[in-house]
N, C-alpha and C positions, 0 to 999 in steps of 0.2 A: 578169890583175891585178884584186885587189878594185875594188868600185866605190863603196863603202862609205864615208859622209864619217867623218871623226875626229869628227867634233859633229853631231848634227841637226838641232842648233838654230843652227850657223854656214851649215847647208845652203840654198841659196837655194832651189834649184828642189825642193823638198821632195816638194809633194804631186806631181809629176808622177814622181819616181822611184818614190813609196809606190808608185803606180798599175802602176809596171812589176813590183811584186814579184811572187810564183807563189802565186796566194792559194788553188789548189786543191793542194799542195805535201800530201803525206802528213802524219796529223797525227803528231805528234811526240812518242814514247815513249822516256822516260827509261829509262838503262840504269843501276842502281846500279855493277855492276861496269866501268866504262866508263874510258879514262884519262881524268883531270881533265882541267879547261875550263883555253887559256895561250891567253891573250890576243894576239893578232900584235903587239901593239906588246913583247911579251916577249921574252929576246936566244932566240936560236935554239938554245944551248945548252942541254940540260935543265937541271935543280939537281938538286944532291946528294941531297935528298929523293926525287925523281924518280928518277934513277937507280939508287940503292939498292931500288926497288922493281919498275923494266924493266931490262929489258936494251937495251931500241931505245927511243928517243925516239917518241911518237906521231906520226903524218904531222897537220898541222895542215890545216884549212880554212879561208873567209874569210867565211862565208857567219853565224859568231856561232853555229853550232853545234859538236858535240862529232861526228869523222868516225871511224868506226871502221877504224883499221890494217889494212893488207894480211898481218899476219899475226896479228891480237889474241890476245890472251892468253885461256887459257878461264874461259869463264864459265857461271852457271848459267841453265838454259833457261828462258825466259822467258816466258808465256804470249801468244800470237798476237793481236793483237787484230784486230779487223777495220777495216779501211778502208772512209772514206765520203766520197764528195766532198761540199765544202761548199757551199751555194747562197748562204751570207753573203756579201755584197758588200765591207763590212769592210775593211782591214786587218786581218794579223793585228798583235797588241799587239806591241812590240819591249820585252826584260827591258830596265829602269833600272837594274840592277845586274850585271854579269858574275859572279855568284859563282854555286861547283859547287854542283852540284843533288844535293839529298841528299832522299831519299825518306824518312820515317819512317812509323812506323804507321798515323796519321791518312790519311796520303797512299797510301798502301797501300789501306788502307778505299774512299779517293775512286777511287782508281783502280778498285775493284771494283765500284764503282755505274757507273763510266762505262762498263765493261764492257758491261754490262746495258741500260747507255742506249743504246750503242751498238748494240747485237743489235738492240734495237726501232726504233729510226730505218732500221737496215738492212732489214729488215721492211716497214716503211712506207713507203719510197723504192721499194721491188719495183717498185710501182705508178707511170707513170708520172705526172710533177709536173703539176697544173693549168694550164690557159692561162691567158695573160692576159684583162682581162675581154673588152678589146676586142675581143682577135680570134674568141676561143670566141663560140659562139653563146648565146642566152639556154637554161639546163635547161627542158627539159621537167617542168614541173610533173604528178604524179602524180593521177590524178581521185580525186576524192574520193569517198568512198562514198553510195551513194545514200540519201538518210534515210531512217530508220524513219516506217511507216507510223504514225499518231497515230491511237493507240486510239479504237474510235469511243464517247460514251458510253452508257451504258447508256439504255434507255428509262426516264423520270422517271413514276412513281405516286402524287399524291396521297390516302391514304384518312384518314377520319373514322370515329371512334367513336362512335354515337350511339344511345341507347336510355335508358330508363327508370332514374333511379335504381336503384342496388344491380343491375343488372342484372350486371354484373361486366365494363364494358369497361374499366378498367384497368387489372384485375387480367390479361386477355386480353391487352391491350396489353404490358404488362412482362414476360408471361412469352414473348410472338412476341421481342423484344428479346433477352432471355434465350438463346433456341432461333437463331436468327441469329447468339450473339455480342456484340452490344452490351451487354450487363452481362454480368460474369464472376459464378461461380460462390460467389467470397468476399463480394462486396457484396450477393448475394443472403442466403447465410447470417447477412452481419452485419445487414439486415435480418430476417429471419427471428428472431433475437436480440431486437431491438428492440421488435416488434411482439409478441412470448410478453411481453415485460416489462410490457404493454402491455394485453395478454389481447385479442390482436386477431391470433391466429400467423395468421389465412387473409386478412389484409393486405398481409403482404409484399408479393408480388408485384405487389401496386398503386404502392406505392412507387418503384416504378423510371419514375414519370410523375407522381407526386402529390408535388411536392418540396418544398413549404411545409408548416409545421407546422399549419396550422388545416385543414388538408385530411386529413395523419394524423391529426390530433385526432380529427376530426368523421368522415371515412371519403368525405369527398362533394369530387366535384372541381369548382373551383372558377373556375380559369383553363384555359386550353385546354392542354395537355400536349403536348408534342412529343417527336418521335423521331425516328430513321432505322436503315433497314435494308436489305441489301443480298440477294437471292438470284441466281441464274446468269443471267437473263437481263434481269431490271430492280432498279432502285435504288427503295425506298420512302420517303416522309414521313409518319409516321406521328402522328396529331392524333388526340389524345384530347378531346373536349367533355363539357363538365356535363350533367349528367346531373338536378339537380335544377332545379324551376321558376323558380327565383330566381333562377337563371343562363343563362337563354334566350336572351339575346343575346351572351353570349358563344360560344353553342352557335353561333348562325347568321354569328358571326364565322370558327370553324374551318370551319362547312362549307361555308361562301364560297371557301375556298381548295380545297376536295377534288375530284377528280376518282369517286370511288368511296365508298359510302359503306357502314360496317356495321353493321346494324340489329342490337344485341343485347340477346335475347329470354330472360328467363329463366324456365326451365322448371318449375320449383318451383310444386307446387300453390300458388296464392292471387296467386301474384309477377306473374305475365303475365299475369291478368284487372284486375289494378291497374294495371299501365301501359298496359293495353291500353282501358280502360271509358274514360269518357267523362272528361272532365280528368286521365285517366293522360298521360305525357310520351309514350309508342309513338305516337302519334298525330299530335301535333302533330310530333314530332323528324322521323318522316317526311313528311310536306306540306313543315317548312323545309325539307330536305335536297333536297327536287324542287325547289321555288322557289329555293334558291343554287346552282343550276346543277348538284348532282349526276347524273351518269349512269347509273351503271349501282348496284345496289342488291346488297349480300350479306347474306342473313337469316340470324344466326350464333345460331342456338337451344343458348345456355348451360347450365349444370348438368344435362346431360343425367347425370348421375354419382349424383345428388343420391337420397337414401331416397327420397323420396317418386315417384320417377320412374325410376331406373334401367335410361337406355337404353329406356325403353317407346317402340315403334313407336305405340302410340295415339294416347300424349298428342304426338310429333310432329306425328301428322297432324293430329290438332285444333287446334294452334297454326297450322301453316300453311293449312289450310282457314279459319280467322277471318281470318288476315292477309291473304293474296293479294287478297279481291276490293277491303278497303280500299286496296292496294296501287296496284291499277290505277285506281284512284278517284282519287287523289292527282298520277296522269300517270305512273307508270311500266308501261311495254311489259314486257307477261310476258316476254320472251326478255330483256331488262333487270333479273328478280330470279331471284335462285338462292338456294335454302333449304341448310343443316346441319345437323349436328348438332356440337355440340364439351362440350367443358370447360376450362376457363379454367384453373382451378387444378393440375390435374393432367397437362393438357395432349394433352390427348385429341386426335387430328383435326386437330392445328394443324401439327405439322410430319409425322410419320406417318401412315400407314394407319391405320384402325380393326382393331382384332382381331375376328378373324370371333366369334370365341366371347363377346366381350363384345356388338357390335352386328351381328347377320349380316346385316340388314336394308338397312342403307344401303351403295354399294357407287361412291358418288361419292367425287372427291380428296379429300383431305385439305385443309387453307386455302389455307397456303402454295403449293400445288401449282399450285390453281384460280386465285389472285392471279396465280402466275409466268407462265400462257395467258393472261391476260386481253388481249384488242389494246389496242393505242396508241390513246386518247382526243387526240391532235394534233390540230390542224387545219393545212391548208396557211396558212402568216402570209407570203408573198412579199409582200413591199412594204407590209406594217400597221404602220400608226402603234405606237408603244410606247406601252404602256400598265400600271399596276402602282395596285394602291389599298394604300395602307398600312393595316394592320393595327395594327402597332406603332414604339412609337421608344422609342429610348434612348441613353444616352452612354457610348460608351467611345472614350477616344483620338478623338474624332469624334463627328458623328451619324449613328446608324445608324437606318433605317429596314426593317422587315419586310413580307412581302406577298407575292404571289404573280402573275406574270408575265399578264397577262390577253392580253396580244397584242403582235408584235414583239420586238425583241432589243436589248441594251443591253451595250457592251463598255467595259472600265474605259476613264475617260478621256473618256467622252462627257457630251454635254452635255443635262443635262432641263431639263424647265421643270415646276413643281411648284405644282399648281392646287388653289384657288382666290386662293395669293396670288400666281402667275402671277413667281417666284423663279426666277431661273437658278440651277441646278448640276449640280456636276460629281460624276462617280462617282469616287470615291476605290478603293475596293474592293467586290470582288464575292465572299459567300461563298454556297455552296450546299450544304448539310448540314454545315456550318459548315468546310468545306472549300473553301481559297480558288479561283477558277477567273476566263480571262477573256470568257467571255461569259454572260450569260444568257437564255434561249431563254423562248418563249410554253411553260406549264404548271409553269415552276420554281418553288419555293417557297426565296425568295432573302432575304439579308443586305446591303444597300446601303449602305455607306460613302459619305456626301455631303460634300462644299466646298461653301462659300459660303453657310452657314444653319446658324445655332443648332437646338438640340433643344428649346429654345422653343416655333421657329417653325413646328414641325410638328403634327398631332394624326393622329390616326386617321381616315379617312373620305378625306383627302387623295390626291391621284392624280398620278404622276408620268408626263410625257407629253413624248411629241418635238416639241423646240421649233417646230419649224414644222407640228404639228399635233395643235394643244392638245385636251384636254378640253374639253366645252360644262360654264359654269356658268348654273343656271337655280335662278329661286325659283316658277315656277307651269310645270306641265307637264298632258297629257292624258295618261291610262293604260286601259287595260283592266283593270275589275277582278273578282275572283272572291271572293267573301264565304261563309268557311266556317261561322262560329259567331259569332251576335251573341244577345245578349237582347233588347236592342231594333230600329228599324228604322233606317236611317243616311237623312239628309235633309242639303240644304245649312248649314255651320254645323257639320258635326259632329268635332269635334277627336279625335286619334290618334296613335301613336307609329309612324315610318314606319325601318325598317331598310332601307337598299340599298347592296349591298355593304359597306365596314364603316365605314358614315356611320350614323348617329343625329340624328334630329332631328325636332321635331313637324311634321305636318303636318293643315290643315283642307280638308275638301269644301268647294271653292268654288260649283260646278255641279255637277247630273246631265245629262248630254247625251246618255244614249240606256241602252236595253236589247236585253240580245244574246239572240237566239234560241236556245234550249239544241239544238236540231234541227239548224238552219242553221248557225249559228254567225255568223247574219248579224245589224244592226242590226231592230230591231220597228220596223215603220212603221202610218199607218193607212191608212183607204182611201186620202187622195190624195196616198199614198207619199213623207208628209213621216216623217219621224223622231218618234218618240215619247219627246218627255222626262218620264221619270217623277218626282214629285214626292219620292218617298220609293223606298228598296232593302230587302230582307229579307234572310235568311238563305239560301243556297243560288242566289244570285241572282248574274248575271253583265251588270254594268254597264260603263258608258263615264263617266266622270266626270274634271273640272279640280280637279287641285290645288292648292292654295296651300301652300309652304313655307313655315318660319319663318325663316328665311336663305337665301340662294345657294347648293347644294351643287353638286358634281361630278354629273354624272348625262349618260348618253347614250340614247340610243333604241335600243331593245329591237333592229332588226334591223341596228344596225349594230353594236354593243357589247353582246351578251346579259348579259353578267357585271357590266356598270353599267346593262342597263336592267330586272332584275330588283328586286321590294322586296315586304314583305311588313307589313300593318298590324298593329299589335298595343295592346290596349286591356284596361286593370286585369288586367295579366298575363296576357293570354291571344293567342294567334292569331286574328283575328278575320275577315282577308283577305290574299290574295296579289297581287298583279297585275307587270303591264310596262308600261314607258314604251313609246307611243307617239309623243307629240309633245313635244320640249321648243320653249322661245320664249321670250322676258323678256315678251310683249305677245300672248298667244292668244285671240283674239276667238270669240264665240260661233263667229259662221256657219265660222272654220278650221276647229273641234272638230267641228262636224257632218258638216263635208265630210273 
């Protein structure tokens, strides 16, 4: 007997009958040709409609479905579908309505998606169902792959362009840029354009360093020019310096930052007896270039292309037989210079071989080549104080300060202290060939994005140091000094223009406290081996002297900080002396300076 209430909603025990239904019960495929749905509470007798269409009454069920007869009428075959058991918890829904189920097209359609639905859940069911969380164990997470190894970077080259007016390092400069990469082909030509309009077509190629108009104007470079470039096994900075007198100290600003420096000599009868005599720029550009700490020297003899010269072996040897002994004169070690040959403009010897048939003679690399050997100018920095002198500032989005890493490493986010106004900040960003990175290492020639200080409050000469181990500020210090060229003779009293590192400021001979033996290299005493202080110093003369600054700068002692305790005098525009700090103190009494 059914168990079915007449009402659901008169049924008491409802949800416990739901619960007994068969909720994994095959799902339920309508059959259009099927006898129609009669309800049990209908008389038992069919109707005349009915009957006129069977012959037998349908066998009824009670279960609210449609039971197919023990002998049914035929019908058309009906596609199979496949069976799934359900895992829904569910009830299934009970129809609100008894009425025959009539398929139409739409329902036809649905049925054919659920076909298809059905194949794929069959499909996916293959596989046995997941546990629950509790009981399964936790997955095995898969390992991860091992990282990639982090490129190591390149080795960093600082070089300097330094020689004689017109001598053609910029032109040398912009075309190694060129030959690397760094200017394409169209900026050259549209330079090239420029410079014919101009009646100046063998300028071009300076252009690609000389980017302010009073510098193409005129042809002379004026501010220190920068660049980068990259070959197979180190990355360059490439700094171009003036090359005229007027701009000397901006010279001994670029070569402050250089590790390597390139002496370029031009070959052209009249040209390299001019820079080279006595108030030529050859001269003086290399003694700066040894006193700002460069190392190693490359003698890049220019216009070797040139009428008056072409490729002669003579006039080579004659330039480098003048040059070398003044070379060694100045403190560079023969194994420390290497001579060439090139051309700037055409490009001779910079990235290429020479062709035997043009120079058969020289049989050394090409530039780039010789640059690419050269070893790592590093020093070991475990545990050195940070140390950077700014060169330049400027504003963008921030203050940014320039300069170049003298000792120690600074990673964004760290904290300096920036002397002599003794200013916390913070590094915002670090670029290195204008490419952002996060550290920067002893010999970089870096871009420092600072917090906490205006572009005000900085100047050039300034030196940013690890806060718990500042830079010394001093206004009187003892040096060692070396006097190249004076007219007259230097006595207590005598005032000067003192360059160290890229600080600027006057400074006067307070005392002379001793003269150094050119033999020994020891202090002159007399017989009873007190020290001899001389009254007065000459030319070519190698003293011990106290100076008095006109303000407080940064400044450190030569052997703990070479690159702050370098400086060089300079007086109505000329090189006059070089020297190194030996002692700083705010309070240096005679009898410390003699001992």
């Amino acid at each position: 007997m059914s168990m079915e209430p007449e009402s659901w909603e008169d049924f008491e025990d409802t949800s416990s009958r739901m619960s007994s239904l068969n909720i994994n019960a095959s799902a339920f495929v309508p059959n259009a040709a099927a006898a129609p749905f009669v309800p049990r509470f209908a008389p038992n007798t069919p109707s005349d409609n009915f009957s006129s269409h069977h012959t037998q009454p349908p066998q009824l069920h009670t279960n609210g479905h449609a039971y197919t007869p023990s002998n049914p009428p035929p019908v058309e075959t009906q596609p199979e579908f496949n069976r799934i058991q359900s895992n829904d918890t569910k009830p299934a829904p009970v129809p609100e309505n008894n009425t025959d189920v009539v398929m139409g097209k739409e329902e036809e359609e649905e049925g054919e998606e659920r076909e298809m639905e059905v194949q794929e859940e069959e499909e996916t069911t293959s596989t046995p169902p997941p546990k629950s969380e509790e009981s399964s164990p936790e997955p095995v997470k898969k390992a991860a792959p091992p990282p990639k190894p982090k490129e190591e970077r390149k080795d960093n080259l600082n070089i300097v362009f330094i020689g004689h007016v017109d001598a053609g390092k910029s032109t040398i400069g912009g075309h190694l840029l060129y030959l690397t990469g760094q200017v394409d082909k169209r900026t050259l030509e549209k330079f090239e354009r420029e410079a014919k309009e101009m009646n100046r077509e063998s300028w071009y190629l300076s252009w690609a360093l000389d980017t302010n108009d009073e510098e193409r104007d005129k042809g002379k470079t004026v501010e220190v020019g920068r660049g980068f470039f990259e070959t197979d096994k180190k990355r360059f900075t490439l700094l171009d310096a003036p090359g005229h007198r007027c701009f000397v100290s901006n010279m001994i600003g670029g070569a402050a930052q250089a590790d390597v420096g390139i002496l370029v000599i031009s070959a052209r009868k009249g040209e390299f007896e001019t820079g080279f005599d006595r108030g030529g720029q050859t001269r003086e550009h290399a003694l700066l270039a040894k006193t700002a700490g460069v190392k190693h020297l490359i003698v890049l003899i220019n216009k070797m292309d040139d009428p008056s010269v072409e490729w002669d072996q003579k006039r080579y040897d004659e330039i480098t037989n003048r040059l070398l002994p003044f070379l060694k004169q100045s403190g560079f070690r023969q194994n420390d210079i290497n001579f060439m040959p090139a051309s700037g403009l055409t490009g001779a010897n910079l990235k290429e071989p020479l062709d035997k048939k043009v120079c058969p003679w020289y049989t050394g690399p090409p530039f780039l080549t010789y640059l690419d050997e050269l070893p790592s100018f590093k020093e070991s920095q475990a545990g050195r104080p940070f140390r950077l002198s700014v060169v330049e500032k400027f504003k963008d989005m921030g203050t940014i300060v320039m300069g170049k890493v003298i000792s120690g490493e600074c990673r964004k986010n760290d904290s300096l202290t920036i002397m002599p106004n003794k200013t916390l900040v913070q590094v915002a960003d670090i670029l290195i060939d204008d490419e952002e990175s996060d550290v920067a290492e002893a010999g970089d020639n870096v871009k420092l994005k600072l917090r906490n200080i205006e572009e005000e409050d900085v100047s050039p000469g300034m030196v940013l140091c690890s806060p718990d181990n500042v830079c010394k500020i001093a206004d009187l210090f003892l040096a060692k000094i070396q006097l190249v060229e004076l007219r007259n003779i230097i006595a207590p009293g005598f005032n000067c223009i003192l360059h160290i590192h890229s600080a600027v400021t006057e400074v006067s001979f307070q005392e002379l406290m001793g003269k150094m033996d050119k033999k020994t290299g020891k202090k002159m005493v007399d017989k009873d081996g007190k020290v001899v202080k001389p009254r007065c110093a000459k030319e070519r003369e190698v003293i011990v002297a106290k100076l008095q600054l006109a303000s407080p700068i940064c400044i450190e002692s030569f052997d703990q900080f070479q690159q702050l305790g370098r400086f060089v005098l300079r007086d109505e525009g000329k090189t006059i002396a070089v020297g190194m700090v030996l002692k700083t103190s705010g309070k240096l009494s005679s009898n410390q300076a003699t001992n």
